[in-house]
C-alpha positions in Angstrom: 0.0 0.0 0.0 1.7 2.9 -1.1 2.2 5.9 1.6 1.6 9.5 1.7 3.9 11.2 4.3 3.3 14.5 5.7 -0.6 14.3 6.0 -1.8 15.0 9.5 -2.8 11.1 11.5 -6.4 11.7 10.5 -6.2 12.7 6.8 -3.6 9.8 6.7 -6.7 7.6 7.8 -9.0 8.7 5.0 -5.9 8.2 2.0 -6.1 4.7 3.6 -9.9 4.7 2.9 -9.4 5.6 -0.6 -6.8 3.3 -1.0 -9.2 0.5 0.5 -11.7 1.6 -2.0 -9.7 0.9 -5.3 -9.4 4.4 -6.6 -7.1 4.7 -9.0 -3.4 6.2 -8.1 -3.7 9.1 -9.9 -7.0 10.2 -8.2 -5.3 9.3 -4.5 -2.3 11.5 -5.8 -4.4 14.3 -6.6 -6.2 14.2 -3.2 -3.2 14.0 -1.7 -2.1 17.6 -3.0 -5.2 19.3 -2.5 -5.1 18.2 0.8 -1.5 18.8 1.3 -2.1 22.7 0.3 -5.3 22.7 2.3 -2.9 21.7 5.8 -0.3 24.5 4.5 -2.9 26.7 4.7 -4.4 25.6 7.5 -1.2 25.8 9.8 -1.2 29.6 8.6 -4.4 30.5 9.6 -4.5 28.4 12.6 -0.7 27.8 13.6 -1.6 23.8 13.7 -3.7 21.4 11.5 -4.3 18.7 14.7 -7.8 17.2 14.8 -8.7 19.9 17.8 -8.5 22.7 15.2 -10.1 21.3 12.4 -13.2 20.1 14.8 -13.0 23.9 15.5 -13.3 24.9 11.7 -16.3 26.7 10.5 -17.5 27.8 7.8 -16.8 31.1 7.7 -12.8 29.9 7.8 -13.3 27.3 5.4 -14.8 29.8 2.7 -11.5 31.8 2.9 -9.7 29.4 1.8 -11.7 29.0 -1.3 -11.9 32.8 -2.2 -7.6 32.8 -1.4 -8.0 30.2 -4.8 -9.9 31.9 -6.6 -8.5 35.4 -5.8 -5.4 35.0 -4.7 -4.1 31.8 -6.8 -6.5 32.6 -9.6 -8.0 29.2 -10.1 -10.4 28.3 -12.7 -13.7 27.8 -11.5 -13.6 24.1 -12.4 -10.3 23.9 -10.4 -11.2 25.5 -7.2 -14.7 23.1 -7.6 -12.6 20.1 -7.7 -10.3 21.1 -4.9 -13.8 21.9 -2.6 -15.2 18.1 -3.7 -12.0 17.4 -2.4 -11.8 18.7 1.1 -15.3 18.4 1.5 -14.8 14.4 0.9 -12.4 14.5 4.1 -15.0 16.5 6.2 -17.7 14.0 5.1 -15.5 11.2 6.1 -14.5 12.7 9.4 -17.9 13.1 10.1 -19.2 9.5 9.0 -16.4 8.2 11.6 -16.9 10.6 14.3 -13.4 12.5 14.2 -16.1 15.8 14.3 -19.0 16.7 15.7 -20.4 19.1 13.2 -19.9 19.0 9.2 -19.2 22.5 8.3 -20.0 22.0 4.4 -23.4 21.5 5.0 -23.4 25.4 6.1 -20.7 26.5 3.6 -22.5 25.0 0.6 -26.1 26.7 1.7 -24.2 29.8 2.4 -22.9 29.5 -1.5 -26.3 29.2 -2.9 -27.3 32.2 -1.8 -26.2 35.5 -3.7 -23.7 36.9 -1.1 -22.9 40.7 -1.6 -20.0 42.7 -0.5 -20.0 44.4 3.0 -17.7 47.0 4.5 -15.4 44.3 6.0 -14.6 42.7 2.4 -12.3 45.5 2.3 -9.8 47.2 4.6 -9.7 50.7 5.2 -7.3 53.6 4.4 -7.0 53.8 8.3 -6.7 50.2 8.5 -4.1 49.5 6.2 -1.8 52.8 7.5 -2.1 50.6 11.3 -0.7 47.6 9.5 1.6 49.6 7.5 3.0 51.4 11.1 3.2 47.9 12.2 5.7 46.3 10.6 8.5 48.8 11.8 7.7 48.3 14.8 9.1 45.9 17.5 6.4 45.5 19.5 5.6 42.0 20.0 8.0 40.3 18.7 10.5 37.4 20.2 14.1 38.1 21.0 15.2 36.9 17.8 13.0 38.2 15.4 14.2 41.6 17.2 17.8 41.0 16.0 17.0 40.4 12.3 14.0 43.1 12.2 15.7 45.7 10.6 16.6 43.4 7.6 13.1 42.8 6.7 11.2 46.0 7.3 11.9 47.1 3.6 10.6 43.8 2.2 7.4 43.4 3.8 6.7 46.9 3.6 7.2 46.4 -0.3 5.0 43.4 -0.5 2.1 45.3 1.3 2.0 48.3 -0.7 2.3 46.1 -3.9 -0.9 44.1 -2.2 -2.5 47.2 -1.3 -2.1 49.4 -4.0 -1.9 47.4 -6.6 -3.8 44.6 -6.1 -0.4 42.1 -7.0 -1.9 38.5 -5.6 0.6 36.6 -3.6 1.2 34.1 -6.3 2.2 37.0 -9.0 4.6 38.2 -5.9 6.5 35.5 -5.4 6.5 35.1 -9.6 8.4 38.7 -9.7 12.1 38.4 -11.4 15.0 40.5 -11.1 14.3 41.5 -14.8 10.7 42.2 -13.8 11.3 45.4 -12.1 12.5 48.1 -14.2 13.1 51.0 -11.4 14.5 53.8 -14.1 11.2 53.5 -16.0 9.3 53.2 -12.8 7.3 50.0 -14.1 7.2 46.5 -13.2 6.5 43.7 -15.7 3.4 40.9 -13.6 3.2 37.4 -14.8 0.3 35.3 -14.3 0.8 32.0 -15.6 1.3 32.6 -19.1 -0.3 36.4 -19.0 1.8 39.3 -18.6 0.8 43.3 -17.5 2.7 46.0 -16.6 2.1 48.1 -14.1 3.2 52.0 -13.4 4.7 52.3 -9.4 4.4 55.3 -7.8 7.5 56.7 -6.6 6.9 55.5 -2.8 6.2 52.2 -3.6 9.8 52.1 -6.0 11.8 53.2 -3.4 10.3 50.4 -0.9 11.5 47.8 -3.5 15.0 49.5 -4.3 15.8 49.8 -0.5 14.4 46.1 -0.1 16.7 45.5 -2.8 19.8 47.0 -1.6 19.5 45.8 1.9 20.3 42.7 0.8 24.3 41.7 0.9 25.2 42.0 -2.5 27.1 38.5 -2.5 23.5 37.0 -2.2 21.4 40.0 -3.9 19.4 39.5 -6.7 21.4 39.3 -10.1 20.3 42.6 -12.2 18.2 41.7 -14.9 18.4 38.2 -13.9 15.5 35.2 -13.8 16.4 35.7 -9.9 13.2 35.8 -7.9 13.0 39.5 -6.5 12.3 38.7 -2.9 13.7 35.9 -1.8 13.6 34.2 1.7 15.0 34.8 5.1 16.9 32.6 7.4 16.6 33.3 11.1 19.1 31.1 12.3 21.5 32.1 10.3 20.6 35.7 10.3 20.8 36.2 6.5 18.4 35.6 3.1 18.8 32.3 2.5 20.7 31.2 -1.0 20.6 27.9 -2.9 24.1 26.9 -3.6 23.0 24.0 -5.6 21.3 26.3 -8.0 23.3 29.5 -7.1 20.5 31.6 -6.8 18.7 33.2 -3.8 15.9 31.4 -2.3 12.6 32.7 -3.5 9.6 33.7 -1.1 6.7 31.4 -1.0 3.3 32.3 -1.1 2.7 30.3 2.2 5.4 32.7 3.7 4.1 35.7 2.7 0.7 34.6 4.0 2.2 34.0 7.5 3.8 37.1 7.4 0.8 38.9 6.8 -1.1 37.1 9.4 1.7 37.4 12.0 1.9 41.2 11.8 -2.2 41.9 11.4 -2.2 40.4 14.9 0.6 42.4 16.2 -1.4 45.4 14.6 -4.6 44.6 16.8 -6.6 44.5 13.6 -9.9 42.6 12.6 -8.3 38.6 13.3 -10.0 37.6 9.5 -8.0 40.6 7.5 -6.3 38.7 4.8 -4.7 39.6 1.3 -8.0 39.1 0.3 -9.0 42.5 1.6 -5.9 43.9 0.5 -6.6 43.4 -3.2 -10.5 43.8 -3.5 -9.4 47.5 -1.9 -7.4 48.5 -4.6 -9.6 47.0 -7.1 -12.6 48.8 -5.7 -10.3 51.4 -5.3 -9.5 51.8 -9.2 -13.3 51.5 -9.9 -14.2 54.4 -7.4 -11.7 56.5 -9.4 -13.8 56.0 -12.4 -11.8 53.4 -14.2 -13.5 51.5 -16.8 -14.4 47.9 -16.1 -12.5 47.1 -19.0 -10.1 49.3 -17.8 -9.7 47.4 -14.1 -10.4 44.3 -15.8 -6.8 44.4 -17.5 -5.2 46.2 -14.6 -5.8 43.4 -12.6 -5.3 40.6 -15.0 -8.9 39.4 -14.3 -10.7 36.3 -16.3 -14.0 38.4 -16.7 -15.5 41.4 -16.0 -18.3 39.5 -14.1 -15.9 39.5 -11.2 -16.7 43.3 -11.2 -20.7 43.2 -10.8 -20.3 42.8 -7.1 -17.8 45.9 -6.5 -20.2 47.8 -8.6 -23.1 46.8 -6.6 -21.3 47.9 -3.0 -20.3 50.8 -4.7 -24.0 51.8 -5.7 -25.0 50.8 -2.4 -22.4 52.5 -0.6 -23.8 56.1 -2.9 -27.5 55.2 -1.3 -27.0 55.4 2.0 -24.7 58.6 1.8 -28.4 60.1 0.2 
């Protein structure tokens, strides 16, 4: 029986399951990844994937994860569909054996039927977002150790916020950014989305965020100019540096699943809402864009979207939001 390491005891328990049931290999293997990536995420979120927090996983939670897909890691809706039938199979199964109380889905998937509309707290606010910007030079909070190394990462996580907040960037097109990606004289920098590419105009803030970043970095690890380097790269705490991969001699890159425990990290050291996530971040400065009088068209390109369906329900908070200023 072949083995999937890495799976928390329970999840382990329904691989077996599906094992027991003859499904082919390649299905198992595809489960196996979803699930994988769910956990990741999971640990994020929760700081521990044990059968105590999932029992504690509601629906609320659970639709996050499926909007950071879509939004975030701009899955096709046939994707992020398979991936639910996926996770939901393990919740059924968890449920049939008694590992959980309550099923979750059954609220999710009623909660999905229903035509849900954007409220204030989709978004974060101006005030909001300066609090979380304040908040990452600041020591407040943090361990010993992460005070030692602080100052070496202030520039790149202030970068990566205002690229989230301004620009709407998701965290996958972050962590997809190349040395020969930013072009700092022309103040532009080139986005890749799978096989799409945009460029985007940085304001001159922002520019100087990513060129201090930049040259905070040792230059005997630093990006390679006009390289295939990945622009921000990772960071080593026990060593006290950014981490470089001598077998490829290149800097490590940044993962998405880093970035997203950054984020969450430093929104609780901020004191903000606990569920303020990328998310927010981007559906800000997309609504942002819109309120400025942008065509849809227009945003649509901006932010490399699929369709400009995505923008019915920022146009519908927006004409709400006008009614009950009247």
């Amino acid at each position: 029986m072949e083995e999937y390491p890495h799976l928390p005891e329970y999840a382990d328990s329904y691989i077996v399951y599906l094992q027991k049931k003859d499904r082919t290999k390649s299905t198992i293997k595809r489960y196996y990844y979803d699930l994988l990536d769910f956990f990741a995420w999971v640990r994020v979120m929760k700081e521990n994937d044990d059968l105590h927090t999932i029992q504690h996983l509601d629906a609320v939670t659970l639709n996050e994860y499926f909007l950071f897909l879509s939004e975030q890691r701009e899955y096709r809706t046939a994707t992020t569909k398979r991936v639910f039938t996926v996770i939901k199979s393990l919740f059924s199964f968890l449920h049939a054996h008694r590992k959980i109380v309550f099923n979750p889905f059954s609220e999710l998937e009623q909660t999905l039927k229903e035509d849900i509309h954007f409220t204030d707290d989709d978004f974060i606010s101006e005030e909001e977002y300066k609090i979380l910007f304040q908040t990452l030079s600041s020591y407040e909070g943090l361990t010993e150790k992460q005070q030692k190394f602080r100052h070496l990462l202030i520039k790149r996580n202030e970068a990566i916020l205002s690229l989230l907040y301004r620009y709407g960037i998701t965290l996958q097109e972050i962590t997809n950014i190349e040395m020969k990606h930013v072009h700092f004289t022309q103040h532009e920098l080139t986005v890749i989305n799978k096989n799409e590419t945009r460029l985007i105009l940085l304001d001159d803030e922002t520019l100087q965020l990513l060129y201090h970043y930049k040259e905070d970095i040792p230059e005997s690890i630093r990006p390679r100019k006009y390289s295939s380097d990945h622009f921000f790269i990772a960071f080593d705490y026990q060593r006290g540096t950014y981490r470089f991969d001598y077998g490829k001699y290149e800097p490590k890159p940044l993962t998405v699943i880093a970035i997203q425990k950054m984020l969450r990290q430093e929104i609780r050291r901020s004191c903000l809402r606990e569920r303020i996530s990328s998310q927010h971040l981007r559906r800000t400065a997309i609504l942002n864009l819109l309120k400025e009088g942008k065509a849809e068209e227009e945003v649509q390109i901006w932010f490399g979207l699929k369709s400009n369906l995505t923008l019915n329900r920022y146009e519908a908070y927006l004409e709400t939001t006008e009614m009950k200023k009247r």
